[in-house]
C-alpha positions in Angstrom: 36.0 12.9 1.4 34.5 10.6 3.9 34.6 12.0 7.8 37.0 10.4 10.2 35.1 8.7 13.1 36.2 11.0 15.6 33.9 13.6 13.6 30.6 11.5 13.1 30.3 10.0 16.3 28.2 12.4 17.8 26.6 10.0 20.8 30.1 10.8 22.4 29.9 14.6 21.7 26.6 14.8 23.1 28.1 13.0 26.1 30.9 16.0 26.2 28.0 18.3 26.0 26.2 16.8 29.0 29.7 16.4 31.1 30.3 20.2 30.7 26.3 21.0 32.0 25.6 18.4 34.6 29.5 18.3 36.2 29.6 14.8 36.0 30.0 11.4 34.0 27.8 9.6 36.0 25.0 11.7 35.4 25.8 12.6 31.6 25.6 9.1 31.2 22.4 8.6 32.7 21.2 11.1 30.7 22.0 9.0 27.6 20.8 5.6 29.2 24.5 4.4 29.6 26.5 3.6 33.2 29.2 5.3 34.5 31.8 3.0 33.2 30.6 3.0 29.5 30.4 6.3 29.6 33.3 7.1 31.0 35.5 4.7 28.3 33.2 6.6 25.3 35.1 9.4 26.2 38.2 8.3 26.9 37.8 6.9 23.4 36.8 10.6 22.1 40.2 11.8 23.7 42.0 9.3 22.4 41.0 9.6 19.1 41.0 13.8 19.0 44.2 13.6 20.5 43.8 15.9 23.0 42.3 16.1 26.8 39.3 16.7 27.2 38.4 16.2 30.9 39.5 16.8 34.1 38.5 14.3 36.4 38.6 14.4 40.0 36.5 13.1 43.3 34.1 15.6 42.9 33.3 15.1 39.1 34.4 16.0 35.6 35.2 19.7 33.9 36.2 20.2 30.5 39.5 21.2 30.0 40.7 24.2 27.8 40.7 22.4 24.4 37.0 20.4 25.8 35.6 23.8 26.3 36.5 24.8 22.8 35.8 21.1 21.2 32.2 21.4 23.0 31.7 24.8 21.2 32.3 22.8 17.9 30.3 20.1 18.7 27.1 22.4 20.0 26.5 23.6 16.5 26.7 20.3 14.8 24.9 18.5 17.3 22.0 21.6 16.9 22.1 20.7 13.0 21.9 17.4 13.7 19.0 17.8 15.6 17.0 19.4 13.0 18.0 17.7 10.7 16.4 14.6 12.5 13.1 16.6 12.9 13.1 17.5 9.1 13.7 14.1 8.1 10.8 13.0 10.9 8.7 15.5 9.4 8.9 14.4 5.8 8.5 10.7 6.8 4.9 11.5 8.3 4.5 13.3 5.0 5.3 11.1 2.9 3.3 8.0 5.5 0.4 10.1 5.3 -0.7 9.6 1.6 -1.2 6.8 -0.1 -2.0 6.3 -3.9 -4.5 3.6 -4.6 -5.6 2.0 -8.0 -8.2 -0.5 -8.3 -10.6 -1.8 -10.7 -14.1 -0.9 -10.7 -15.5 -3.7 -9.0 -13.2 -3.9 -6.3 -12.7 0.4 -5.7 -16.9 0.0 -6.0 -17.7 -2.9 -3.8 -14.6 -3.4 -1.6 -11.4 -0.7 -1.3 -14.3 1.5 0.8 -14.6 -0.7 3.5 -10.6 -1.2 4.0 -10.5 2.8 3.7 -13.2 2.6 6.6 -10.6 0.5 8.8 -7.4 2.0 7.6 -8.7 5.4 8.4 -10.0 4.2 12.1 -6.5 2.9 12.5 -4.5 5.9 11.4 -6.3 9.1 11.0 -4.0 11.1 9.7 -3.8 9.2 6.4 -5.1 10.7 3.6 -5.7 7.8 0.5 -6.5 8.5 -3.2 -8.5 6.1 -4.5 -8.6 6.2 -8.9 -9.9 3.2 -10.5 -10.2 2.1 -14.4 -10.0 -1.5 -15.9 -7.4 -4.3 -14.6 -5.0 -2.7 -17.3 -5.1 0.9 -16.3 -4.2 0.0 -12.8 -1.6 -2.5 -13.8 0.3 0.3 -15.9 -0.9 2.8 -13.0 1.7 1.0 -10.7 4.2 -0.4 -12.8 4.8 3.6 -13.7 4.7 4.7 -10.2 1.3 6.4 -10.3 -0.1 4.4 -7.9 1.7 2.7 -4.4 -0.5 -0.3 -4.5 -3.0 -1.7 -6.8 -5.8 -3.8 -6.9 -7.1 -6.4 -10.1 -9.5 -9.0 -11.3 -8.0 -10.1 -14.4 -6.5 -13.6 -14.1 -3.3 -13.0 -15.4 -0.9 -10.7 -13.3 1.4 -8.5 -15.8 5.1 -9.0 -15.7 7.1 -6.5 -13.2 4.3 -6.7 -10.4 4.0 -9.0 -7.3 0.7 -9.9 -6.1 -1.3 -11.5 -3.2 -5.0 -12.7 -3.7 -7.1 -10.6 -1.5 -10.6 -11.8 -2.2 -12.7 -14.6 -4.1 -15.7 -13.6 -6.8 -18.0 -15.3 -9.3 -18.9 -13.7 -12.5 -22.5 -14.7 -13.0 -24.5 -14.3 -16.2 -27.6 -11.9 -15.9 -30.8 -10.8 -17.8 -33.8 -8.7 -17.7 -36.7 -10.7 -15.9 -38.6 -11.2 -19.1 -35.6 -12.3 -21.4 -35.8 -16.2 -22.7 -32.8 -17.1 -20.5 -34.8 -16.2 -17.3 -35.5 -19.5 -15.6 -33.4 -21.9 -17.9 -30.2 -23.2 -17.7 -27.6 -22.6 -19.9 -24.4 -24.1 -21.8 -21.2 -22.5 -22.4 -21.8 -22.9 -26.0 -24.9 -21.1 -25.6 -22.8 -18.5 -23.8 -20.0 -17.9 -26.0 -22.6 -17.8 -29.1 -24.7 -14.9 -27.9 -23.7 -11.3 -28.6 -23.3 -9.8 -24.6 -23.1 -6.4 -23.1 -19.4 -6.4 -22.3 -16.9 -3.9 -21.2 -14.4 -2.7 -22.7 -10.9 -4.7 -24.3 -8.5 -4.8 -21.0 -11.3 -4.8 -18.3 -10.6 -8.0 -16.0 -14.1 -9.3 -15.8 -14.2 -9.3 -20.1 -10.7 -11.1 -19.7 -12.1 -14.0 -17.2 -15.1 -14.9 -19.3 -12.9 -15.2 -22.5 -10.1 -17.6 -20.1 -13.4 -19.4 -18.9 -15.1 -20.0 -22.4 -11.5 -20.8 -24.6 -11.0 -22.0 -26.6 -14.0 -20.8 -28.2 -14.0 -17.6 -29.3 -17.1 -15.6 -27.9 -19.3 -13.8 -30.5 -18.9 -10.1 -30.4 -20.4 -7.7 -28.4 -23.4 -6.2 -28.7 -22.4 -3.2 -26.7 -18.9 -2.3 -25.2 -19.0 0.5 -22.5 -16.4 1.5 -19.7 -19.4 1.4 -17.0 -20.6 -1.6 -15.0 -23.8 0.6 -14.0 -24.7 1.1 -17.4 -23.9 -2.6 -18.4 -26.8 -3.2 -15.4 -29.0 -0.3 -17.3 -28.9 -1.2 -20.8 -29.3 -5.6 -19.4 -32.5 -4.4 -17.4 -33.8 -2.5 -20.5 -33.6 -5.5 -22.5 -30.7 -5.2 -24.8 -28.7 -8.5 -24.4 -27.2 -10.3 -21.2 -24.3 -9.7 -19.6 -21.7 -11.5 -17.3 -20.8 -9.4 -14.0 -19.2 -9.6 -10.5 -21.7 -11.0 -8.3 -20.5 -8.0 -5.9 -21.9 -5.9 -8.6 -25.5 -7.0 -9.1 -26.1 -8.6 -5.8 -28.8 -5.4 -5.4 -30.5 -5.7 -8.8 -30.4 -9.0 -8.0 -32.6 -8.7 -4.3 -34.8 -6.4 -6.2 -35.6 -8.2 -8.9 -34.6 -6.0 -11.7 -31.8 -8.5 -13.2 -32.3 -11.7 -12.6 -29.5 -14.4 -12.4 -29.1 -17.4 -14.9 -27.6 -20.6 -14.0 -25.0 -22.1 -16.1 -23.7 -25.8 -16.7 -20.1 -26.4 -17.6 -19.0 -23.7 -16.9 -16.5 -22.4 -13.9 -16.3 -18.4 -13.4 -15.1 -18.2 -10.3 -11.7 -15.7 -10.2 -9.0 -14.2 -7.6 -9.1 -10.5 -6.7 -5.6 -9.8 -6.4 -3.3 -6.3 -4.8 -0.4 -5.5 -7.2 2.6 -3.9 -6.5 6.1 -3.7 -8.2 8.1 -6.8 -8.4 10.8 -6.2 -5.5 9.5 -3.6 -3.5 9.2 -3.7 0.2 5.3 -2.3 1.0 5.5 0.0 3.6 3.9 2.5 5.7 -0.2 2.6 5.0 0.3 0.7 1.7 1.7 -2.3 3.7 -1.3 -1.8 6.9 -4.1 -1.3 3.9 -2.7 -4.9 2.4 -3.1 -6.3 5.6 -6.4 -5.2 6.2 -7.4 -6.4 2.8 -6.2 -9.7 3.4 -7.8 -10.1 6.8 -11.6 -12.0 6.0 -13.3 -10.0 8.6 -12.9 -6.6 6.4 
């Protein structure tokens, strides 16, 4: 059954309240940042619509009348549950604010998600992020099932049932051991797609970009398939095959000489970074400041 207004409209009892403490409309509506005439016609409303007085009015202020004195006795325990029932529903708002579930590939939760977390935390320190990461796929599903609040991919198709924004540009560059045959040259795409690579694994977003960027040939299979960019960098340095990474994730191997970087021709592997989320939903709370961040060029 729904409540008549008379019951919900608790601003006016609260005004009642203050009448039958402070001795006066004027003030009680002070109190409650109204003047004395609104305040006055809210409770002339109240009677009207109880059906009883309420008040006596006079020169020197207002006192609650026999059935006011008993209505405000009413009214004091539903205005106290009312109260805490606010402050519960506060308090599980800053719960619920204060986490945020965050799923990102490996390149970007390696190379980038640390230094939003960095800001996001200096903003609000009370927030308390988890931060899992897998290939463009597992984070995809990871939202799309509600596992994660906001997600972030490489891959350059964005799955059905998520939205997305681009947050960052990369280049996949191809990369060898310093004394491989391809250090120093230049090479074709042909020459790409025709040489068994280190590669990760089916469903990572940097495997998915070189196979958009090469069709529509088909590159040879892999050599090697592992989950790991750092051991796609160990077993390229060793000597096993080249590999095509995020230039985020070799940009130290590259300084240091252990990889070194081979120039291609024909060939464009430049890519979006992209933030997922499902198709629809409002982003809110940290999830909505921690896109923002990522989308600002000075993170």
């Amino acid at each position: 059954m729904a409540l008549p207004t008379h019951v919900t409209d608790l601003i006016s009892y609260e005004l009642l309240l203050a009448v039958a403490e402070l001795g006066s409309i004027g003030r009680a509506g002070h109190v409650h940042g109204m003047s004395q005439p609104a305040a006055s016609a809210r409770l002339r409303t109240l009677e009207r619509r109880v059906g009883v007085p309420l008040l006596n009015r006079g020169q020197a202020g207002a006192t609650l009348t026999a059935s006011g004195e008993l209505v405000a006795g009413w009214a004091q325990r539903v205005i106290t549950d009312a109260a805490e029932l606010a402050a519960n529903l506060e308090t599980l708002r800053d719960d619920r604010d204060s986490h945020l579930r965050i799923a990102a590939s490996l390149t970007v939760a390696e190379y980038l998600v640390p230094a939003w977390l960095i800001r996001l935390r200096a903003e609000h320190p009370s927030i308390a992020p988890a931060l899992s990461s897998g290939n463009s796929a597992d984070v995809a599903e990871s939202v799309l099932t509600g596992g994660a609040d906001l997600g972030f991919i490489e891959g350059p198709v964005v799955p059905s049932g998520l939205d997305s924004r681009p947050v960052a540009r990369d280049e996949l560059v191809v990369v060898v051991a310093p004394g491989h045959g391809w250090a120093g040259r230049t090479i074709t795409a042909d020459e790409l797609a025709a040489t068994p690579l280190v590669t990760r694994e089916a469903g990572s977003g940097t495997r998915l970009a070189l196979e958009r960027a090469l069709a529509p040939t088909t590159p040879a299979p892999p050599v090697l398939e592992v989950s790991s960019t750092t051991a796609i960098k160990a077993a390229v340095a060793g000597g096993l095959a080249p590999a095509v990474l995020s230039s985020l994730s070799v940009s130290a191997e590259l300084e240091a000489g252990t990889l070194t970087r081979v120039v291609t021709r024909g060939l464009d592997l430049h890519r979006s970074l992209r933030a997922v989320w499902p198709t629809g939903r409002d982003l809110r709370g940290p999830a909505s400041d921690l896109l923002r961040i990522a989308l600002d060029p000075t993170s």
